[in-house]
DSSP file (Angstrom, degrees, kcal/mol; ACC not computed):
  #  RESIDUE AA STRUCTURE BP1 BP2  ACC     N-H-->O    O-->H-N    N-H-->O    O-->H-N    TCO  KAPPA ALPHA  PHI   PSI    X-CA   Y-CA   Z-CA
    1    1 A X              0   0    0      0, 0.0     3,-0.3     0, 0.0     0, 0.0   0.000 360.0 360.0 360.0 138.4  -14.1   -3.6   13.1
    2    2 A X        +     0   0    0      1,-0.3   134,-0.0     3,-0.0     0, 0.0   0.288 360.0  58.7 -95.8  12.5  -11.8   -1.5   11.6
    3    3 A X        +     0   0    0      3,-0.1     3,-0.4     2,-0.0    -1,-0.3   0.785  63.3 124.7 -81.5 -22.5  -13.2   -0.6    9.0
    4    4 A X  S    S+     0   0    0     -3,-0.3     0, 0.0     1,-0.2     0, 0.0   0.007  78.1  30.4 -32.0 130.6  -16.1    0.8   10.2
    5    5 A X  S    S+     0   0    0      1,-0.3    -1,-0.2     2,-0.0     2,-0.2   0.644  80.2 168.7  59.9  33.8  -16.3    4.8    8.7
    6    6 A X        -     0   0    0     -3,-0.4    -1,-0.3     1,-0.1     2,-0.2  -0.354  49.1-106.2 -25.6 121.6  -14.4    3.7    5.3
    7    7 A X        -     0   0    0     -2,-0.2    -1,-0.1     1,-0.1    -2,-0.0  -0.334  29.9-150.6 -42.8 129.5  -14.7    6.6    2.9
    8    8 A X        +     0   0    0     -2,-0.2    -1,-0.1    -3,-0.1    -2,-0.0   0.056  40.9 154.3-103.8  28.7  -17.6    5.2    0.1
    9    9 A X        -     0   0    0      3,-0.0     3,-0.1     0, 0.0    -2,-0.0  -0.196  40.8-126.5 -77.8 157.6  -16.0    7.2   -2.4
   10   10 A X        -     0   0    0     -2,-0.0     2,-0.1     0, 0.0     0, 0.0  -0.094  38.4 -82.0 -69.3-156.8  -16.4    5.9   -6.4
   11   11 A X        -     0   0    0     33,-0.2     2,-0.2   137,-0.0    34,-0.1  -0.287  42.6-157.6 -73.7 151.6  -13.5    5.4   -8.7
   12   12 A X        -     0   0    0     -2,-0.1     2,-1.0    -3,-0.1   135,-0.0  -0.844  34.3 -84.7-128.0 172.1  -12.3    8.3  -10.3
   13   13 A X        +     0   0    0     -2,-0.2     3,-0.3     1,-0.2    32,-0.1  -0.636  53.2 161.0 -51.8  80.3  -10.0    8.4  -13.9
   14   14 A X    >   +     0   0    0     -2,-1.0     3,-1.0    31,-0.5    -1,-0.2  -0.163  35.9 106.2-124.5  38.3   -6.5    7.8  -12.7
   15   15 A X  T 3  S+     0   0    0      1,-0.3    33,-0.2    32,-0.1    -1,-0.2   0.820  76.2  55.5 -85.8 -13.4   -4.9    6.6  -16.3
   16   16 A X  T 3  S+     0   0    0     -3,-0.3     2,-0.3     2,-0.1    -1,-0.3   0.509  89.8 106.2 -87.1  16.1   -3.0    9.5  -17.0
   17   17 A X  S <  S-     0   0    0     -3,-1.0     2,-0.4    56,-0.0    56,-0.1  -0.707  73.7-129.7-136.8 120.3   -1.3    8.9  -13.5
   18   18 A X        -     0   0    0     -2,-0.3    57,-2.2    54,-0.1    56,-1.5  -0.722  45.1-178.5 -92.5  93.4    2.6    7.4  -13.3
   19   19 A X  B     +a   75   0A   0     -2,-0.4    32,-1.3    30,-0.2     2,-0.4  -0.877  24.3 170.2-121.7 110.3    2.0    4.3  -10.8
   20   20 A X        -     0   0    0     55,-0.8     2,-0.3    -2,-0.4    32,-0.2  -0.992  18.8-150.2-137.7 150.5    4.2    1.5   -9.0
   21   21 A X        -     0   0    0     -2,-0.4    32,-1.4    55,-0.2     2,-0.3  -0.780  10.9-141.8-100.2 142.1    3.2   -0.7   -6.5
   22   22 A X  E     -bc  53  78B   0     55,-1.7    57,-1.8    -2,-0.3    32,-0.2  -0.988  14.8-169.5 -72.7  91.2    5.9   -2.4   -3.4
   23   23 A X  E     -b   54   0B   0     30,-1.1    32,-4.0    -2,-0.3    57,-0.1  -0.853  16.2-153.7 -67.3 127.5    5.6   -5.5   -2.3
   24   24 A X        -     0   0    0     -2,-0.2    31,-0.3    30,-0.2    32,-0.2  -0.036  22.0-142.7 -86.1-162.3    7.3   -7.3    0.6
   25   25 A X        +     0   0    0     29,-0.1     6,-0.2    31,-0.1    -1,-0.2   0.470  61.2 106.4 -41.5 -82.6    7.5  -11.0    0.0
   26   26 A X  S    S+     0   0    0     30,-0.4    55,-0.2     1,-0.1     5,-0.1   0.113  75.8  25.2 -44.9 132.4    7.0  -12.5    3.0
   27   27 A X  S  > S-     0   0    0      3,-0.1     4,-2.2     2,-0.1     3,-0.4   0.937  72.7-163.0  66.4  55.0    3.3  -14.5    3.9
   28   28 A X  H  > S+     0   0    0      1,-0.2     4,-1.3     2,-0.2     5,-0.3   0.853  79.3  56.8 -57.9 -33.6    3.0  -15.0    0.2
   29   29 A X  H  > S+     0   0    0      1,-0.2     4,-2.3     2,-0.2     3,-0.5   0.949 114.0  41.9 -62.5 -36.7   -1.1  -15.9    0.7
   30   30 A X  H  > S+     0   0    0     -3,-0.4     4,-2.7     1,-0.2    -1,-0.2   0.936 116.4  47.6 -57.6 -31.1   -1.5  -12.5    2.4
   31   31 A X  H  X S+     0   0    0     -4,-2.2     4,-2.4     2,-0.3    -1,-0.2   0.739 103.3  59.4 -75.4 -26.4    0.5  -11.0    0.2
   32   32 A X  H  < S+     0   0    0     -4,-1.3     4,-0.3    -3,-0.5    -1,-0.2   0.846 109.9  46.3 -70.7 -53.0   -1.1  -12.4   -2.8
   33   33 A X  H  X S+     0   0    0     -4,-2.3     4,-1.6    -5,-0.3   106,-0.3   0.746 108.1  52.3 -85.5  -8.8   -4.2  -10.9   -1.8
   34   34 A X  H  X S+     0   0    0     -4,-2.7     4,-1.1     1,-0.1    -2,-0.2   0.930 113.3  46.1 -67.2 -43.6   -3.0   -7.5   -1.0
   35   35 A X  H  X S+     0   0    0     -4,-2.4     4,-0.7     2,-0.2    -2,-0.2   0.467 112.7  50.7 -75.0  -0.6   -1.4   -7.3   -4.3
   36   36 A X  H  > S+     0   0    0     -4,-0.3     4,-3.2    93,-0.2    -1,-0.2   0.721 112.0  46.2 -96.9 -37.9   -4.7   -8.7   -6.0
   37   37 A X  H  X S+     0   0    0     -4,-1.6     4,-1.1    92,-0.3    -2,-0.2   0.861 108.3  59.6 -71.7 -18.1   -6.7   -6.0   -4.1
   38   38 A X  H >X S+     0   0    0     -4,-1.1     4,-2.9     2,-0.3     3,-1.1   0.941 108.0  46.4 -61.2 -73.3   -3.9   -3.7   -5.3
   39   39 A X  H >X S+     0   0    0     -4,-0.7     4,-1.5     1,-0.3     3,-1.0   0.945 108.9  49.0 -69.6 -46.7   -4.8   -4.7   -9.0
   40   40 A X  H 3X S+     0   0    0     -4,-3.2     4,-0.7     1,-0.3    -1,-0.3   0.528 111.3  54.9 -74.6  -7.5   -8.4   -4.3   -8.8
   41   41 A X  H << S+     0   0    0     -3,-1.1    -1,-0.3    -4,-1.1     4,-0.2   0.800 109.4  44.6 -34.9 -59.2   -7.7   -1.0   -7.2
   42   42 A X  H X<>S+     0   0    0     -4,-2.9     5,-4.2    -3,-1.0     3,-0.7   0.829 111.5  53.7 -87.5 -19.8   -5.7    0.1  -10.0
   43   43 A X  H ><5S+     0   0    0     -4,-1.5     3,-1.1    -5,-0.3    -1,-0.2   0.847 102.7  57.8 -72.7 -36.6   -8.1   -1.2  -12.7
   44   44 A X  T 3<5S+     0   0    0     -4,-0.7    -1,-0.2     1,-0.3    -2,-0.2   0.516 102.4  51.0 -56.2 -14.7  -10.8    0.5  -11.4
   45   45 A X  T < 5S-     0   0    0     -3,-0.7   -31,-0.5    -4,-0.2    -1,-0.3  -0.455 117.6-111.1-134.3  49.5   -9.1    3.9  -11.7
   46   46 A X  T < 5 +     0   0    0     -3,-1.1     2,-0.7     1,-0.2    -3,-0.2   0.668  66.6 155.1  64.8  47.6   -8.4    3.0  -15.3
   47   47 A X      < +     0   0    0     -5,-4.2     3,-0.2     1,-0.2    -2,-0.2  -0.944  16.4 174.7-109.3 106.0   -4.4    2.7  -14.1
   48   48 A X        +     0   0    0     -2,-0.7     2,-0.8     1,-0.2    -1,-0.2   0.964  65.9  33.2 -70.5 -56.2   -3.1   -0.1  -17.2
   49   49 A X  S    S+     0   0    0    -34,-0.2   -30,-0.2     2,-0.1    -1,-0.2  -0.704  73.1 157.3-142.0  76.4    0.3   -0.2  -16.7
   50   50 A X        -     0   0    0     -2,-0.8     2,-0.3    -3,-0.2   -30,-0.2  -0.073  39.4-115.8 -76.0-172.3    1.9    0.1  -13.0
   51   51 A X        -     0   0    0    -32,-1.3     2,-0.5   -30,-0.1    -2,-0.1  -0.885  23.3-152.9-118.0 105.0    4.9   -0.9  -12.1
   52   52 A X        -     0   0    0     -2,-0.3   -30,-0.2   -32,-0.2     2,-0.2  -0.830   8.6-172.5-116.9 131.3    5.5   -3.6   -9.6
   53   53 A X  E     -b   22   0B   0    -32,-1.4   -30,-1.1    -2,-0.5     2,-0.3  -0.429  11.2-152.8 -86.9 143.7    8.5   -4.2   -7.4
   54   54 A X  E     +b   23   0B   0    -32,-0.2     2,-0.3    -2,-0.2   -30,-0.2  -0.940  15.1 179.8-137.9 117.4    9.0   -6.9   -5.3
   55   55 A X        -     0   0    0    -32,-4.0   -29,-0.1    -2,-0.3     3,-0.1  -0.939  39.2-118.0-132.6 166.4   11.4   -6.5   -1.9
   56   56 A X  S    S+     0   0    0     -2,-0.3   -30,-0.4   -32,-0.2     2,-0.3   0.605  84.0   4.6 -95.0   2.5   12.0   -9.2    0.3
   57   57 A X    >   -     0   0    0    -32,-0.1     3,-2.2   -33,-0.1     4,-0.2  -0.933  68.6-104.9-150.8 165.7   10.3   -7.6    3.6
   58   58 A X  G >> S+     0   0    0     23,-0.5     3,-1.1    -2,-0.3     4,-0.7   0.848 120.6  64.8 -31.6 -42.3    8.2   -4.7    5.1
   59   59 A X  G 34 S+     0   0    0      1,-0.3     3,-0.3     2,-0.1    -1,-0.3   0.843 102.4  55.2 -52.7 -29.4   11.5   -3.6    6.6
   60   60 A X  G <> S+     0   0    0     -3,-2.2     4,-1.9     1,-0.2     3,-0.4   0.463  85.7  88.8-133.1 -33.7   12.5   -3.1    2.9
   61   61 A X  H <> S+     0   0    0     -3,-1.1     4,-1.6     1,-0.2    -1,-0.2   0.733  72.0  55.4 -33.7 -54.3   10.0   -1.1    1.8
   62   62 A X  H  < S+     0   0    0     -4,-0.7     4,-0.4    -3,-0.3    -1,-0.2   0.821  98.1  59.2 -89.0 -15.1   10.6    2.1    2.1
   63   63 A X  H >> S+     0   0    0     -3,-0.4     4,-2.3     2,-0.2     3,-0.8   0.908 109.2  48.2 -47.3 -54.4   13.8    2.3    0.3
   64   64 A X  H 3X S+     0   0    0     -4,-1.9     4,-1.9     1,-0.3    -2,-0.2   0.725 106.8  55.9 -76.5 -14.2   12.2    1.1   -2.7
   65   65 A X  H 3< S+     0   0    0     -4,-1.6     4,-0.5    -5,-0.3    -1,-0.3   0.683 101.4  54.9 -84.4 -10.9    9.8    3.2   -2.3
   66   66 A X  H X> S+     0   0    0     -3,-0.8     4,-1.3    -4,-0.4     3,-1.1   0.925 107.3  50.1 -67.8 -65.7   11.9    6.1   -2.2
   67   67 A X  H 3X S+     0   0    0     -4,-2.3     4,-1.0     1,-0.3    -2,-0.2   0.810 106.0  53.0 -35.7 -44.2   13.6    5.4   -5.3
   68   68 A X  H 3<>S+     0   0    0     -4,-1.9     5,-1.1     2,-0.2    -1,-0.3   0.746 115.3  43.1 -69.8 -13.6   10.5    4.9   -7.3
   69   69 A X  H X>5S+     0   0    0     -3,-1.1     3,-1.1    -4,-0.5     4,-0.6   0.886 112.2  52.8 -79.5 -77.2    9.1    8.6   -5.9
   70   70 A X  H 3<5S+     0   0    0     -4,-1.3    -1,-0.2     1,-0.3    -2,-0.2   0.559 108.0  53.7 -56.5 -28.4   12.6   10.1   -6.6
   71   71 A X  T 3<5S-     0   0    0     -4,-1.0    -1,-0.3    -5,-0.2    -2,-0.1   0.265 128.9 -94.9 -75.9  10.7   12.2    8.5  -10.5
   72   72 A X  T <45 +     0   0    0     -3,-1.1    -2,-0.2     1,-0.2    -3,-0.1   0.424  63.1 161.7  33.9  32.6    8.9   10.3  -10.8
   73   73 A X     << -     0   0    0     -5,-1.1    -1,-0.2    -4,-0.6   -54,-0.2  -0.248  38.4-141.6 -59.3 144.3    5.7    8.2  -10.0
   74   74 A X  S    S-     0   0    0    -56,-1.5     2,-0.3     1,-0.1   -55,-0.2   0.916  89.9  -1.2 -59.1 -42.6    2.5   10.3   -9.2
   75   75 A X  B     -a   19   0A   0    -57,-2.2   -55,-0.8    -6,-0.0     2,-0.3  -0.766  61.6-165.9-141.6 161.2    1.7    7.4   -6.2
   76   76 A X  E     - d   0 112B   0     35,-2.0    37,-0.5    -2,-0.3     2,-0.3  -0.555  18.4-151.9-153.8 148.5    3.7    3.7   -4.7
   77   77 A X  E     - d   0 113B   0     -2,-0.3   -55,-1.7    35,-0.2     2,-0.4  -0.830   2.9-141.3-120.7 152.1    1.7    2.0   -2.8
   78   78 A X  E     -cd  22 114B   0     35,-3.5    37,-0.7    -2,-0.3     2,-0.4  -0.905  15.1-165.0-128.5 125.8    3.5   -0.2   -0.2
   79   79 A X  E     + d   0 115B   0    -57,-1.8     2,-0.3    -2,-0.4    37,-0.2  -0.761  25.5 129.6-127.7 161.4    2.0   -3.6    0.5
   80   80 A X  E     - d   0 116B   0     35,-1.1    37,-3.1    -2,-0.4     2,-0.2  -0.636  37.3-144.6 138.3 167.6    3.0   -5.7    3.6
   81   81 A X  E     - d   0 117B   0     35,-0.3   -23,-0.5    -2,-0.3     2,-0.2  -0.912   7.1-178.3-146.5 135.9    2.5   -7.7    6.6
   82   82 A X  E     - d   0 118B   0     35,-2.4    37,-1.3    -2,-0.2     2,-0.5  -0.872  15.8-152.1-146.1 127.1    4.1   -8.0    9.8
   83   83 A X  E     - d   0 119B   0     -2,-0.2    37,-0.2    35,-0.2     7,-0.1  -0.760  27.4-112.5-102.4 124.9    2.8  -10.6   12.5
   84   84 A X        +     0   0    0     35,-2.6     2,-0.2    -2,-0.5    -1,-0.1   0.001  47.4 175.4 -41.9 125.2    3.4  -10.0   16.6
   85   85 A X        -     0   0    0      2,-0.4     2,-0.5    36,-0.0    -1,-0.1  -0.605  48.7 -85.8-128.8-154.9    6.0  -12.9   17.2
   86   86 A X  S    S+     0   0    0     -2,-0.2     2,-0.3     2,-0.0    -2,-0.1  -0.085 105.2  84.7-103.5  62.0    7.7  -13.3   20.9
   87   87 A X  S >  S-     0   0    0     -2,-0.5     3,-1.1     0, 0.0    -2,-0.4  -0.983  86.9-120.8-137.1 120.6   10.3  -10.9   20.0
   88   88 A X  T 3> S+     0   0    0     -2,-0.3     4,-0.9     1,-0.2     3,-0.1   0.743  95.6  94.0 -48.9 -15.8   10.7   -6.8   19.9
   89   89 A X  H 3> S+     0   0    0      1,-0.2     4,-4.9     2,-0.2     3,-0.2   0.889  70.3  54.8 -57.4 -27.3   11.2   -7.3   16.5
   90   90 A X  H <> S+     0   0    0     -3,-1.1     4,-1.9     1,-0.3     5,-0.2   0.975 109.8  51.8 -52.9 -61.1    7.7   -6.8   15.3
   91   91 A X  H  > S+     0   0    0     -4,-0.3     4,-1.3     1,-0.2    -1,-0.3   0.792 109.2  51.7 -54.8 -33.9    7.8   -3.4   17.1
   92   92 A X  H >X S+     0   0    0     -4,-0.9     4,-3.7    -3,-0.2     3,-0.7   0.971 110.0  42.7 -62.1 -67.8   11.0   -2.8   15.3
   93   93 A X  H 3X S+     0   0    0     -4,-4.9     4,-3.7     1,-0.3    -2,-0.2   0.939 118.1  56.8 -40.1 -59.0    9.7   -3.5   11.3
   94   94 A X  H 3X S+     0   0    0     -4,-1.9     4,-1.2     1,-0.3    -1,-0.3   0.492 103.9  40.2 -42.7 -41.1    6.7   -1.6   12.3
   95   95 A X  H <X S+     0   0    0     -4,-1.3     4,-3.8    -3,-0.7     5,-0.4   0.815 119.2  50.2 -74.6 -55.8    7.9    1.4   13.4
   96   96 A X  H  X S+     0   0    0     -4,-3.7     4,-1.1     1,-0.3     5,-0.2   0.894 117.8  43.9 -69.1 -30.7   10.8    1.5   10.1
   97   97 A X  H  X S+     0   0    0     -4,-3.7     4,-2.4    -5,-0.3     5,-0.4   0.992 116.7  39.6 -65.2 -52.4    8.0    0.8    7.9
   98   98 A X  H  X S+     0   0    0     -4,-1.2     4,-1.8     1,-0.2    -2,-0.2   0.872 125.8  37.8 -69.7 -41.5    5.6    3.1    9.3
   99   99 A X  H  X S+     0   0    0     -4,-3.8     4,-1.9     1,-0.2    -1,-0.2   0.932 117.5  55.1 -61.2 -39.3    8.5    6.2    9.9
  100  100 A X  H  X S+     0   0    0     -4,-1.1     4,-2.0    -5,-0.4     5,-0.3   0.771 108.7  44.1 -70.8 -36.5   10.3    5.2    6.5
  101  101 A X  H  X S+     0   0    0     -4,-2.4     4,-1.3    -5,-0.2    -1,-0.2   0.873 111.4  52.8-106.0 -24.2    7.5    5.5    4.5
  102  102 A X  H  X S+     0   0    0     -4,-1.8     4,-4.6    -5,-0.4     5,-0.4   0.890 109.7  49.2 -17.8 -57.9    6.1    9.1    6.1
  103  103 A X  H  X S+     0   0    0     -4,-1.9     4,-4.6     2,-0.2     5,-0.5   0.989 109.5  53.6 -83.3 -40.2    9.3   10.7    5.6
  104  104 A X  H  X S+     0   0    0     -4,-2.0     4,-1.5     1,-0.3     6,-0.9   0.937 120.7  42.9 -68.0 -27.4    9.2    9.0    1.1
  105  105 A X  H  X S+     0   0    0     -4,-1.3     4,-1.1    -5,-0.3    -1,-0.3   0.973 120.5  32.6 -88.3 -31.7    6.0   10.7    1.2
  106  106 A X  H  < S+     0   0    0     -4,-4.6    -2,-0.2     2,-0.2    -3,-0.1   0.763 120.6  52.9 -73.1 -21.7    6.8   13.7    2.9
  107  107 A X  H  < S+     0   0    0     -4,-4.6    -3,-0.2    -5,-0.4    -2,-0.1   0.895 121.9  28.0 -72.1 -45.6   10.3   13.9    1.4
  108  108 A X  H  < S-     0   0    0     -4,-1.5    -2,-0.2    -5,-0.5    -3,-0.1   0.462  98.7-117.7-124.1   9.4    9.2   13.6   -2.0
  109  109 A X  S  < S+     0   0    0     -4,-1.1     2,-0.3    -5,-0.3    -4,-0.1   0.733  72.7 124.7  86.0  18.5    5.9   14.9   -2.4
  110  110 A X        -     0   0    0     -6,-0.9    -1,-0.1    -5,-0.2    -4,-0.1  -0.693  60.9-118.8-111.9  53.5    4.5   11.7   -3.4
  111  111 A X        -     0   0    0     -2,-0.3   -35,-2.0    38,-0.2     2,-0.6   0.539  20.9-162.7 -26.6 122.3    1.6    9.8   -1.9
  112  112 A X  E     -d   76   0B   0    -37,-0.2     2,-0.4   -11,-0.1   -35,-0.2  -0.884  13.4-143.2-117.7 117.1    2.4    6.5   -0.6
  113  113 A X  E     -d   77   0B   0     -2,-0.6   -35,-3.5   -37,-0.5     2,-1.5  -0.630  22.0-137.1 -97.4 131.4   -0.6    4.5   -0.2
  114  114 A X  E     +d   78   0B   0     -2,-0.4     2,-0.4   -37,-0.2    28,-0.1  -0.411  37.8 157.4-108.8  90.5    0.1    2.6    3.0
  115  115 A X  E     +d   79   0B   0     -2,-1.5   -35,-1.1   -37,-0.7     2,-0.4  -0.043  23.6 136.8 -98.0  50.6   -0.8   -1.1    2.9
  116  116 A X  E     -d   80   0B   0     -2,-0.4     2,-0.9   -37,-0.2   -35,-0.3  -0.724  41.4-157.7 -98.4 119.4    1.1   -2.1    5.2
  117  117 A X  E     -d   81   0B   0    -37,-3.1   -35,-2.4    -2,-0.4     2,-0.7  -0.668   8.2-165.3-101.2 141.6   -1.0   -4.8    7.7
  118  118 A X  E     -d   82   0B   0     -2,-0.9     2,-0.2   -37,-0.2   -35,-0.2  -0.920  21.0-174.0-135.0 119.5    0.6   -5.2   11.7
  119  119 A X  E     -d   83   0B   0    -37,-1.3   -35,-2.6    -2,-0.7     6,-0.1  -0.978  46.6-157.9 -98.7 111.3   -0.8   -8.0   13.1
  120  120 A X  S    S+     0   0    0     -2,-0.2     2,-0.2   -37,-0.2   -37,-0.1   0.267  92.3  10.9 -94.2  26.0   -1.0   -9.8   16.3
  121  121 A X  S  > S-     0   0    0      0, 0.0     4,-2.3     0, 0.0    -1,-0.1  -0.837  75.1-116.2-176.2 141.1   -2.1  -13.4   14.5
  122  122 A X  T  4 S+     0   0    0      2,-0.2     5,-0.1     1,-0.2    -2,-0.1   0.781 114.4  67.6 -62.8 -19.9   -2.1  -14.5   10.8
  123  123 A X  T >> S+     0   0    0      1,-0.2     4,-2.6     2,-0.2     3,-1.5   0.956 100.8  51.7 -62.8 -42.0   -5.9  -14.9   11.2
  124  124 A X  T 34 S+     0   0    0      1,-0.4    -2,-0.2     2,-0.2    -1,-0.2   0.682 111.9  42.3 -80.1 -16.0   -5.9  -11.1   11.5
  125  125 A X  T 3< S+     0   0    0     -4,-2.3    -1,-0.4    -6,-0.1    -2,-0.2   0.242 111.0  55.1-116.3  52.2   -4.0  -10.4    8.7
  126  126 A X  T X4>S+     0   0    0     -3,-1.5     3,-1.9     7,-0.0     5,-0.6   0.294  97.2  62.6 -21.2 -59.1   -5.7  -12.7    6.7
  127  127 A X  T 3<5S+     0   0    0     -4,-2.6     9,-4.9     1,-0.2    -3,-0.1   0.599 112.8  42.7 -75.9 -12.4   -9.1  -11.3    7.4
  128  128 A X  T 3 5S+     0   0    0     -5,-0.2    10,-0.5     7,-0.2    -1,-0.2   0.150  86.4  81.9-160.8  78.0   -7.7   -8.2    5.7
  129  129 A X  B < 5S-E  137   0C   0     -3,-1.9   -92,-0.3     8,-0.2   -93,-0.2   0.241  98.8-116.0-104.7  15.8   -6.0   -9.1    2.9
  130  130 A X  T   5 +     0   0    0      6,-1.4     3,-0.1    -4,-0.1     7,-0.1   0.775  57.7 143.4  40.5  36.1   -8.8   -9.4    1.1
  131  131 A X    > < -     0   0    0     -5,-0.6     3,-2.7     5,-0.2    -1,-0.1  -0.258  69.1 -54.0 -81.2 179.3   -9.4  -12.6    0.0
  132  132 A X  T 3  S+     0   0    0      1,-0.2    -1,-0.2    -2,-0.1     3,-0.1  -0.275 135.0  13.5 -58.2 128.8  -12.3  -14.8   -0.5
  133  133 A X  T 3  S+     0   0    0      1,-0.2     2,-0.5    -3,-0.1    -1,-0.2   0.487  91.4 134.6  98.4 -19.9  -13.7  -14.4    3.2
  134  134 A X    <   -     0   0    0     -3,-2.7    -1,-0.2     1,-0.1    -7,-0.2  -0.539  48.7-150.5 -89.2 126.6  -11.8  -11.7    4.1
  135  135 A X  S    S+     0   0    0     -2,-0.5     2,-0.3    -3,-0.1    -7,-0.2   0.955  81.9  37.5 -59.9 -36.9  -13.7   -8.8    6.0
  136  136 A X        -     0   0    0     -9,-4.9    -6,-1.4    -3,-0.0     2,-0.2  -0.758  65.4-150.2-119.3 168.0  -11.5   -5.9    4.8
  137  137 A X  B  >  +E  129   0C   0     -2,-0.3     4,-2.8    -8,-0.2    -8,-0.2  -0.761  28.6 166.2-125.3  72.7   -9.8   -5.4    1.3
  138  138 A X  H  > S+     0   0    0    -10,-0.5     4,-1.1    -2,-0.2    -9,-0.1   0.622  75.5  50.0 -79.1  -4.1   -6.7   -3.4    2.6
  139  139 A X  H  > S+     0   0    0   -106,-0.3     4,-3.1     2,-0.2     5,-0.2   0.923 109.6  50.4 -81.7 -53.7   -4.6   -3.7   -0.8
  140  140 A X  H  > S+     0   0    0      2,-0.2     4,-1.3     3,-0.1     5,-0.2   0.866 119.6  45.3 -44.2 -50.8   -8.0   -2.4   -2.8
  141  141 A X  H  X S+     0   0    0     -4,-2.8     4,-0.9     1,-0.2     3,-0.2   0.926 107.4  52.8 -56.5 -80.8   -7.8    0.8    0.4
  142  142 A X  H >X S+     0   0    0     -4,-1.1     4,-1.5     2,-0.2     3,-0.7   0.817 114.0  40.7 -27.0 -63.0   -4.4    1.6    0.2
  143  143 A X  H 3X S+     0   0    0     -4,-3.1     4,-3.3     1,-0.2    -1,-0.2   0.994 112.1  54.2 -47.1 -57.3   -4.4    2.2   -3.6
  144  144 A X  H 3X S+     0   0    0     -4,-1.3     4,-0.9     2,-0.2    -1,-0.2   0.611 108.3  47.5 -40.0 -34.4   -7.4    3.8   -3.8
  145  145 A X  H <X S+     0   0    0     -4,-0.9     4,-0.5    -3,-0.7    -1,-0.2   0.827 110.1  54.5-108.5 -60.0   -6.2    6.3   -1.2
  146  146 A X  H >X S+     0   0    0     -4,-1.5     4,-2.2     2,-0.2     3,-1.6   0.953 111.6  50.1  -9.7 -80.4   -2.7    6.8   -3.2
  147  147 A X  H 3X S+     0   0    0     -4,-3.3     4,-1.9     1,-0.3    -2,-0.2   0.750 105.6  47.9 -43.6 -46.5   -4.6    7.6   -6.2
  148  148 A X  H 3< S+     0   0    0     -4,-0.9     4,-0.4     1,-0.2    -1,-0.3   0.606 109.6  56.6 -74.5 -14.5   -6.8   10.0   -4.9
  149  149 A X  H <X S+     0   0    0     -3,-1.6     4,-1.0    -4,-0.5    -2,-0.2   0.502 103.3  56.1 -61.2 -34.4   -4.0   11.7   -3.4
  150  150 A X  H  X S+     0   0    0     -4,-2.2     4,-2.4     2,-0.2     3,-0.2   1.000 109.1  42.3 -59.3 -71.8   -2.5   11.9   -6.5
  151  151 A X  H  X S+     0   0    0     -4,-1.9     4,-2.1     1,-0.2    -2,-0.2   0.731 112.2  55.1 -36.6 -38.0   -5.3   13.7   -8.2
  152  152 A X  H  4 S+     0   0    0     -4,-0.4     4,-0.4     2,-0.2    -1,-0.2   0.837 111.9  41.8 -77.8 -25.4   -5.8   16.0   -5.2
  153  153 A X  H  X S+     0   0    0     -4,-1.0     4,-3.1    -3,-0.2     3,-0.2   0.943 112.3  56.2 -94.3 -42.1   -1.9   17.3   -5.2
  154  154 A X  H  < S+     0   0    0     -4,-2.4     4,-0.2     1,-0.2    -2,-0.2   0.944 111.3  41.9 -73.4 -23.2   -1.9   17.6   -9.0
  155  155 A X  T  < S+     0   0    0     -4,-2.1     3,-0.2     2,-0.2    -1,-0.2   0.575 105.8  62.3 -47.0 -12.7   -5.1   20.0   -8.9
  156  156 A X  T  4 S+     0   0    0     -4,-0.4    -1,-0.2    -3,-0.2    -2,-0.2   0.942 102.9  52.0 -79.5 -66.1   -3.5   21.6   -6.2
  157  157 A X     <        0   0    0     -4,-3.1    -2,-0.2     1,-0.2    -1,-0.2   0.491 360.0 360.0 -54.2   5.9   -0.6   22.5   -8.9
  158  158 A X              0   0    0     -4,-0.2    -1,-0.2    -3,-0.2    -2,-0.1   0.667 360.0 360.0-106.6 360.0   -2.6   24.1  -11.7
């Protein structure tokens, strides 16, 4: 399982915190529940009022997610799914998501909480999109993970 050695850390205060979530489109029930674990993420760390973006794939992601760091969000979190089809393309999205959204966090100083799932079946990203049933909650991770990043880089600046 891959979740196995998840961090158990609690919630911490994240409201004073400048937050927008990126969402692909595509596999709207996964997606539904990434962006649901996404909100209970952000409600739990007392974040009211994100801002969420909508693109129309993964591939797409990290552009927008470059623009919201370069506007000044503390965190994006980056939501998507891409499922192994009989094509190189899957290797393709995967790779542009995964380098593209590296370089917005390393470029801009920004934690990008990476909820991106690659998948060799829809059952398998299904099982962690976090829905009713779902083993892992990878929208819920991925924020969570953003957030705490956040906190950790501004204490690093005072």
């Amino acid at each position: 399982m891959s979740g196995h050695g998840a961090p158990t850390d609690e919630p911490v205060d994240c409201g004073d915190l400048k937050v927008a979530v990126v969402a692909a489109s595509w596999h709207t029930t996964v997606m539904d529940g990434l962006l649901a674990g996404a909100d209970r993420a952000l409600a739990d760390y007392s974040v009211e009022s994100p801002t969420i973006v909508r693109v129309p794939g993964t591939f797409e992601l990290p552009v927008a997610a470059s623009a919201l760091a370069a506007r000044g969000y503390d965190a994006v979190i980056a939501l998507g799914v891409v499922i192994r089809g009989g094509t190189p393309h899957f290797d393709y999205v995967c790779n542009a998501a995964t380098d593209g959204l590296g370089r917005v966090a390393l470029d801009h100083t920004v934690p990008v909480g990476f909820g991106v799932l690659t998948c060799d079946t829809e059952q398998q990203a299904l099982d962690r999109a976090g829905l009713e049933g779902s083993s892992e909650d990878k929208g819920y991770e991925a924020t969570a993970a953003a957030l705490r990043t956040a906190q950790l880089l501004r204490g690093l600046s005072d």
